[in-house]
N, C-alpha and C positions, 0 to 999 in steps of 0.2 A: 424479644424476638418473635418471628411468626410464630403462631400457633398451628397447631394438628388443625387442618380443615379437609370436611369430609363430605362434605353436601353443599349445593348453591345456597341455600340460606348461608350459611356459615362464610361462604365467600363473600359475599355480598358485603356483610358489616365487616370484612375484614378490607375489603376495596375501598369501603367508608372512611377508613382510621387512617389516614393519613399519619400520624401519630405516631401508629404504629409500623407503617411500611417504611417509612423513610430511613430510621437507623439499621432495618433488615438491609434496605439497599447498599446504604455504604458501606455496609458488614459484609454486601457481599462483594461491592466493587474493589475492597481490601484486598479478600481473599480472589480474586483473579488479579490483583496486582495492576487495577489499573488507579490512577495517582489522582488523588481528589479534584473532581469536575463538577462542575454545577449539575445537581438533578432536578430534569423537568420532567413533570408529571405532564404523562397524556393522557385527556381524561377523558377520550370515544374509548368502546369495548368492555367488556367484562372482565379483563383481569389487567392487574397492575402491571404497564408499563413509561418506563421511565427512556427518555436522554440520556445519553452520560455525555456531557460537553458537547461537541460540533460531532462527533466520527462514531458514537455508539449508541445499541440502545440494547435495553437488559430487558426481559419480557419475562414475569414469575408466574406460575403455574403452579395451584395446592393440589395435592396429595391424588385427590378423585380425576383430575386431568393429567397425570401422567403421561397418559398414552397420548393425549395432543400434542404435550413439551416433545418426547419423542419424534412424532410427527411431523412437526415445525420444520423439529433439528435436521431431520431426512429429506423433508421439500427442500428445504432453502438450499442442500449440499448439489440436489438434485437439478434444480434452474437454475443455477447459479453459471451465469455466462450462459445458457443457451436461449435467451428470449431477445426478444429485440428492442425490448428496454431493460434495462437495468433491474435487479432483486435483493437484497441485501445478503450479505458474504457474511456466512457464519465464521463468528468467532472462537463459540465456544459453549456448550449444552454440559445440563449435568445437575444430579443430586444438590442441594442444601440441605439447609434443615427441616424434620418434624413434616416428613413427606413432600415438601417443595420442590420444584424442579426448575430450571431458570435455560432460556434462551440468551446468549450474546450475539449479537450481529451490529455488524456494520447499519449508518444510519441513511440514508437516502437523501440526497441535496432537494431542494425545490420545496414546494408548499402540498398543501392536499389539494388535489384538482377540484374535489365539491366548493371548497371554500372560496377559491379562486374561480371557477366556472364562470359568476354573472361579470367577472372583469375581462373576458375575453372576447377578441372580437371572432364574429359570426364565421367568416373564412378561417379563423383558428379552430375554431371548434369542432367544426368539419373535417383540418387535418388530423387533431387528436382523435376524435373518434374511428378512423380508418389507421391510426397506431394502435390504437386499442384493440382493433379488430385482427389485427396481424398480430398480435403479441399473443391473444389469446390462443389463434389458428395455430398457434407457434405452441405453445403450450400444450396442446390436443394431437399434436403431433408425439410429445413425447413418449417412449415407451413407459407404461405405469408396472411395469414387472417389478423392478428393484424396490417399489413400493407397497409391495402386494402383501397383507399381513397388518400395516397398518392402517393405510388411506379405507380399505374396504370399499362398500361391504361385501363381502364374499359372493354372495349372489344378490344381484340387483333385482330380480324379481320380487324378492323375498321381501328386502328392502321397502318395494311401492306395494308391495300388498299390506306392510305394518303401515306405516305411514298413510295409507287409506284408512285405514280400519280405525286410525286415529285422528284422520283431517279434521272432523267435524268438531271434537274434544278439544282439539289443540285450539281453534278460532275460539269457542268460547269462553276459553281460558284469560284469551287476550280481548276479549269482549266486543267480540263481532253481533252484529244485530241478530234478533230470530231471521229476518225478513231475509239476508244472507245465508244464517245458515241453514236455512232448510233448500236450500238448492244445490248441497255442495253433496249430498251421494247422489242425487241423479248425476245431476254434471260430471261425477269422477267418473260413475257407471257407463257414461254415452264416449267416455275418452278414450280409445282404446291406446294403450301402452305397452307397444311390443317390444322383447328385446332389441337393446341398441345390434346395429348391423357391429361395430364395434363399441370394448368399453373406455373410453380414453382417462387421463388427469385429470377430474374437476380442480379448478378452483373454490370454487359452487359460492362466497362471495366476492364476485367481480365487478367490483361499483367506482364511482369516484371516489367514494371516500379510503380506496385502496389504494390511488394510483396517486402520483404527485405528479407536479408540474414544475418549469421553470419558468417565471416569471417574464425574465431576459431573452425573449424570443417564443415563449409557450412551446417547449418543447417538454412530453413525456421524460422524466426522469424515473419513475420506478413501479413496479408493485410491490406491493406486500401484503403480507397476512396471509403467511399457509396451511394454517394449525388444522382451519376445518376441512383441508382436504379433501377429494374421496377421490373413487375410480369406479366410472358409470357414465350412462348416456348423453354423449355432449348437449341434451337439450336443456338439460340440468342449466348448464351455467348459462343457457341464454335467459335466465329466470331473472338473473342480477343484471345482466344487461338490459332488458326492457325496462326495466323497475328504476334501476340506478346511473346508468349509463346513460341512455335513448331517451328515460324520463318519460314515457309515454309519448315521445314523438317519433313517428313514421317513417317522417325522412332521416333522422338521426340510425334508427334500425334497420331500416333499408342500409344506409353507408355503411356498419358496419357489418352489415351480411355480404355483401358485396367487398368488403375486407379478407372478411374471415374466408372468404370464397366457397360459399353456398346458397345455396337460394332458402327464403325464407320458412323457417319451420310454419306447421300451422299453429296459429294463434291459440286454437283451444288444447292442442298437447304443451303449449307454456304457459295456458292458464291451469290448466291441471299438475301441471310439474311448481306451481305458484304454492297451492294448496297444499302439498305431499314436502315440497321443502323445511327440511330440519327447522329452522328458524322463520318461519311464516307465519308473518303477521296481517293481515287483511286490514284490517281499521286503522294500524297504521299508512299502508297504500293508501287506501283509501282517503286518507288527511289531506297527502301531499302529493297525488296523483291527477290527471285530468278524469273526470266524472265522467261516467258513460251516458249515452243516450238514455238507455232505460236501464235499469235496477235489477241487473241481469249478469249472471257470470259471461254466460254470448255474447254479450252487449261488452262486459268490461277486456273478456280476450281481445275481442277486436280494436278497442280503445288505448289496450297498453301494448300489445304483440302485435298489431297488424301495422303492413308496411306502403298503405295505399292512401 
């Protein structure tokens, strides 16, 4: 069965072994009593989650993620029926073994809208991006009180002051050029980051590869993934939107600012909130994003966040 895992290394080879996840699975779909179903592995994200037949899906979380399985369990109770598309309906959270934690939920009809995206036609594309944009608007609405203790972080200032202090560390880690990073503390230095007027729900990743779609009409069917959570400055979550949503186009970010009903943040407080993002990667962007004019964070704010 699983083992005690207590650090990302650890996880990692334990994500690897198929092996060994599979018999944990049906050990544990036993014990919720639900009647043997084919498991499909999904194999986007960092920790093992599985299918269970057409109607479920089981999400396991080691020992050191605790408080996200938590997490998960409390978002999904939380938008569950109040967005304007669909979220999946907890089943059932809770303990396993040797520190595990396990999510059940309900599975989401439709496909992943990234996968699906280049088969959609152009007038589709435009309507889902203006569902997206209400669903999120919808989202930021919610009060984040009953969440308050987990999603965090307690004080958001405090938050974009660590997360500076470590922008430049973090890119090198994931092997951004010199030539990049030596522009990333002026850049952060010239971005002024006042507290939000309010703290709302992040998301904080809101992309296609979260959202499904239905094929039979391209109609939004769901989001998912609420483990990383938080509650802070809705510019936050336009980070995922320009990146993964809009994809670096203008008019796409325009539509859905004009969804979400606001007018456009500025470019360089969502190229700075790009940088200070928990999971921020630059050279990834950079792979699969449109190239800036010149070689310049100014130049790439305006290339992926601007709406002109």
């Amino acid at each position: 069965m699983l083992p005690l895992v207590e650090t990302g290394e650890e996880l990692d080879d334990v994500v690897r072994d198929e092996a060994l996840l599979r018999p944990a699975v049906a050990d544990l779909c036993e014990r919720l009593g639900l009647v043997p179903k084919p498991m499909v592995r999904f194999i986007e994200g960092s920790l093992p989650v599985y299918s269970i037949g057409a109607a479920h899906v089981l999400k396991l979380f080691p020992a050191f993620e605790k408080l996200d399985a938590r997490r998960e369990e409390r978002m999904l109770s939380h938008v569950y029926g109040r967005l304007p598309i669909p979220t999946p309906e907890l089943y059932s959270a809770g303990a396993y073994k040797n520190g595990w934690s396990f999510v059940l939920m309900s599975r989401l009809p439709g496909e992943s809208l990234a996968e699906a995206w280049p088969r959609i036609p152009a007038a589709e594309q435009d309507r889902i991006v203006t569902e997206a944009g209400e669903t999120l608007a919808a989202m930021h609405t919610l009060s984040p009180v009953p969440l308050a203790g987990l999603a965090g972080p307690a004080d958001w200032g405090q938050f974009v002051d660590t997360q500076r202090a470590n922008a430049v560390e973090q890119q090198r880690e994931v092997g951004l050029s010199p030539e990049w990073l030596e522009q990333i503390p002026w850049f952060l230095g010239s971005v002024p980051l006042a507290a939000p007027a309010r703290r709302v729900l992040l998301h904080t990743e809101f992309m296609r590869q979260h959202l499904t779609v239905d094929p039979d009409g391209w109609q939004l069917t769901g989001l998912f993934d609420f483990e990383p959570a938080m509650i802070g400055d809705p510019a936050y979550d336009f980070v995922g939107v320009g990146l993964f949503v809009a994809c670096g186009q203008p008019r796409l970010l325009k539509r859905f600012y004009e969804a979400y009903g606001r007018p456009p943040f500025d470019p360089r407080t969502l190229m700075a909130y790009t940088l200070l993002h928990v999971y921020s990667n630059l050279p990834w962007y950079l792979s699969m994003l449109p190239a800036p004019p010149q070689p310049t964070l100014d130049s790439l704010a305006q290339t992926w966040f601007g709406t002109d």
